[in-house]
C-alpha positions in Angstrom: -9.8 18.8 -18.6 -12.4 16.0 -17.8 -14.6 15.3 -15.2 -12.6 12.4 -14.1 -9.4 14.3 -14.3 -11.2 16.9 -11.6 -11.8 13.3 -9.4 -8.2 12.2 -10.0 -6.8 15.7 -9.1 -8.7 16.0 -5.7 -8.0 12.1 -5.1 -3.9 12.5 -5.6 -4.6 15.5 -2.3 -5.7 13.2 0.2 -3.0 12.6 2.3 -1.2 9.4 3.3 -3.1 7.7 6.6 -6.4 9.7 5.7 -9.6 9.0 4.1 -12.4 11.2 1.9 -16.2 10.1 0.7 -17.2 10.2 -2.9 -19.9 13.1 -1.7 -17.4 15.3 -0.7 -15.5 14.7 -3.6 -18.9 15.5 -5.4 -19.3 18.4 -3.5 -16.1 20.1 -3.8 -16.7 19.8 -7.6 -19.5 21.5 -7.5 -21.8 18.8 -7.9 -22.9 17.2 -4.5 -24.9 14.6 -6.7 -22.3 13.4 -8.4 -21.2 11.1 -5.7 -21.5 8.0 -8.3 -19.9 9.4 -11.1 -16.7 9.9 -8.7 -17.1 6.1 -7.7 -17.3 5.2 -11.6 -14.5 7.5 -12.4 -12.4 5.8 -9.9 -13.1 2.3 -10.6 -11.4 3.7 -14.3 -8.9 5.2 -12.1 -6.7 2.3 -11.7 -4.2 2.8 -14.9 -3.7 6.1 -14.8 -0.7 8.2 -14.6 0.6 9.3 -11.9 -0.9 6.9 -9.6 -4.4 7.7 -7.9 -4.7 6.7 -4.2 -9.0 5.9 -5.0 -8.3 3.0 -2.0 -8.5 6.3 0.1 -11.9 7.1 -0.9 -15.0 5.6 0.7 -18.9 6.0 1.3 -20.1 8.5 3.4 -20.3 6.0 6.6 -16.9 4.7 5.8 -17.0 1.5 4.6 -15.0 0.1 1.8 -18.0 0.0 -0.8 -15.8 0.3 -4.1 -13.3 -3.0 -2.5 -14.6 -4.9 -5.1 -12.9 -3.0 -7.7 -9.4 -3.5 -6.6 -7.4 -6.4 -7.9 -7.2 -9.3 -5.8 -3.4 -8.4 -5.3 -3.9 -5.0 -3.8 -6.9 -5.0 -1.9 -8.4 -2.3 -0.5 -8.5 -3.0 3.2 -4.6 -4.0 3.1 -3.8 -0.6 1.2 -5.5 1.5 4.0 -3.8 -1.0 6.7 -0.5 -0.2 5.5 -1.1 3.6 5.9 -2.2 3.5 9.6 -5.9 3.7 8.6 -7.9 0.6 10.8 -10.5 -1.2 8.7 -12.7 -3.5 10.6 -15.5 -5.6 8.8 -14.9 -3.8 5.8 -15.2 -0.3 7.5 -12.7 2.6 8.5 -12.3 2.6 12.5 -12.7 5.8 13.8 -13.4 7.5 10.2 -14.2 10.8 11.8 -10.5 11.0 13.0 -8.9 10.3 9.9 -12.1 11.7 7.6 -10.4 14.2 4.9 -12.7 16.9 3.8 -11.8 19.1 0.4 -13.7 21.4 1.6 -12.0 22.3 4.6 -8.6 21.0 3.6 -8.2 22.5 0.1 
């Protein structure tokens, strides 16, 4: 299994309405300075089968850093939005409350 299959395995966990950062992704995978290669792993995430929620993963202060990678017809922000989870200015509201850790969780 690949690296990015580990990413795409803890990314299909996260449930509905929550969110995760790519450095506790990193982290669970042993590899807490891997945060980037989860964001670049994602961003190759988006034709892959099954389907990987990566619009639930965000930076470490919760804002929507890897929006630029969706396609204009699904962005980012609206995916979260349609879950529950608020995004204001291109950040998660109250990202403590709906924060996902692997660590804790898994």
């Amino acid at each position: 299994m690949s690296f990015n299959d580990d990413v795409y395995d803890v990314v299909r966990l996260i449930p509905h309405g929550r969110v995760t950062a790519y450095g506790a992704i990193a982290k669970y995978l042993g590899d807490a300075r891997a945060s980037r290669r989860i964001g670049w792993a994602l961003n190759s995430s988006f034709a892959v089968t099954p389907v990987v929620p990566a619009h639930r993963v965000v930076n470490r202060n919760g804002m929507l850093s890897g929006a630029m990678h969706f396609p204009p017809e699904t962005p980012m922000a609206d995916m979260l939005e349609n879950e529950g989870v608020k995004v204001k200015d291109g950040q998660v509201v109250d990202f403590d409350r709906v924060f996902w850790d692997p660590m804790t969780e898994l």
